[in-house]
N, C-alpha and C positions, 0 to 999 in steps of 0.2 A: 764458800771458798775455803780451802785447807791453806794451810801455808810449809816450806819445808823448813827443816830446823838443822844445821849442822853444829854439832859440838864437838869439840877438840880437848886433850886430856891427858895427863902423865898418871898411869898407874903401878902399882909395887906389880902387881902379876896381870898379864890379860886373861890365864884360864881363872883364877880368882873373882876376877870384873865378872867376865860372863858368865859366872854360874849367878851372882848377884841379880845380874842385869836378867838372866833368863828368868831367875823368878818374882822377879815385878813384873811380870808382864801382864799380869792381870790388874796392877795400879793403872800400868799406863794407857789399857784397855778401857778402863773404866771414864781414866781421861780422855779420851778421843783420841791416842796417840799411837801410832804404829811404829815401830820403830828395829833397827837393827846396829849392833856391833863390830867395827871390822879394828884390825890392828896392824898398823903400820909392817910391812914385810922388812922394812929393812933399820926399822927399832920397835920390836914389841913391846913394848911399855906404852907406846907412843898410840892411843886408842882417839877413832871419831864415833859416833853416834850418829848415824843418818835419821832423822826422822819425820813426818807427817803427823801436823796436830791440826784439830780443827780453826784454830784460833790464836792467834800472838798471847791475848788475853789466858785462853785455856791452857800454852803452853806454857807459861810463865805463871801461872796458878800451881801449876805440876811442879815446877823444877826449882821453884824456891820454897816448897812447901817443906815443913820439918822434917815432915818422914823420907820425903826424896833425899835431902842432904844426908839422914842418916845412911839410907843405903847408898849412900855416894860413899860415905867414911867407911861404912864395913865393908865395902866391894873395892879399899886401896889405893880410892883417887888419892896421889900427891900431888897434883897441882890445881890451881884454879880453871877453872873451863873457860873455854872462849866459844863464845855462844854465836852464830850467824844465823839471822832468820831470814828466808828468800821469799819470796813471792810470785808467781807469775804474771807476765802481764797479757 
């Protein structure tokens, strides 16, 4: 069973984020995790993260791991994430 992951986020630039974000995508791949970018149309700084991990466990392996944080820092996050894990039932 996969689980979805919503994260929420203030960033300095969103084309900056997404160039970041577009090339982890072989981390996140390797995590189990699929995932896409969209930014708020009516304040772009204002970015979420949709995504599908296999695992609360797996996704939470990924998103506090050093190297994520650091490409969290060099792709502009200013603010902390607010992280929603859903589940189907």
């Amino acid at each position: 069973m996969s689980i979805t992951v919503i994260i929420s986020f203030e960033v300095e630039d969103f084309d900056k984020l997404k160039s970041v974000f577009d090339a982890a995508e072989k981390f996140r791949t390797e995590a189990g995790i699929t995932a896409a970018a969209y930014k708020n149309m009516d304040a772009p700084n204002n970015v979420r993260i949709i995504c599908t991990a296999t695992s609360k466990e797996a996704f939470t392996a990924f998103f506090s791991s050093p190297a994520q944080k650091e490409r969290m820092r060099n792709a502009g996050v200013i603010s902390p994430p607010t992280v929603t894990l859903l589940e189907s039932t």
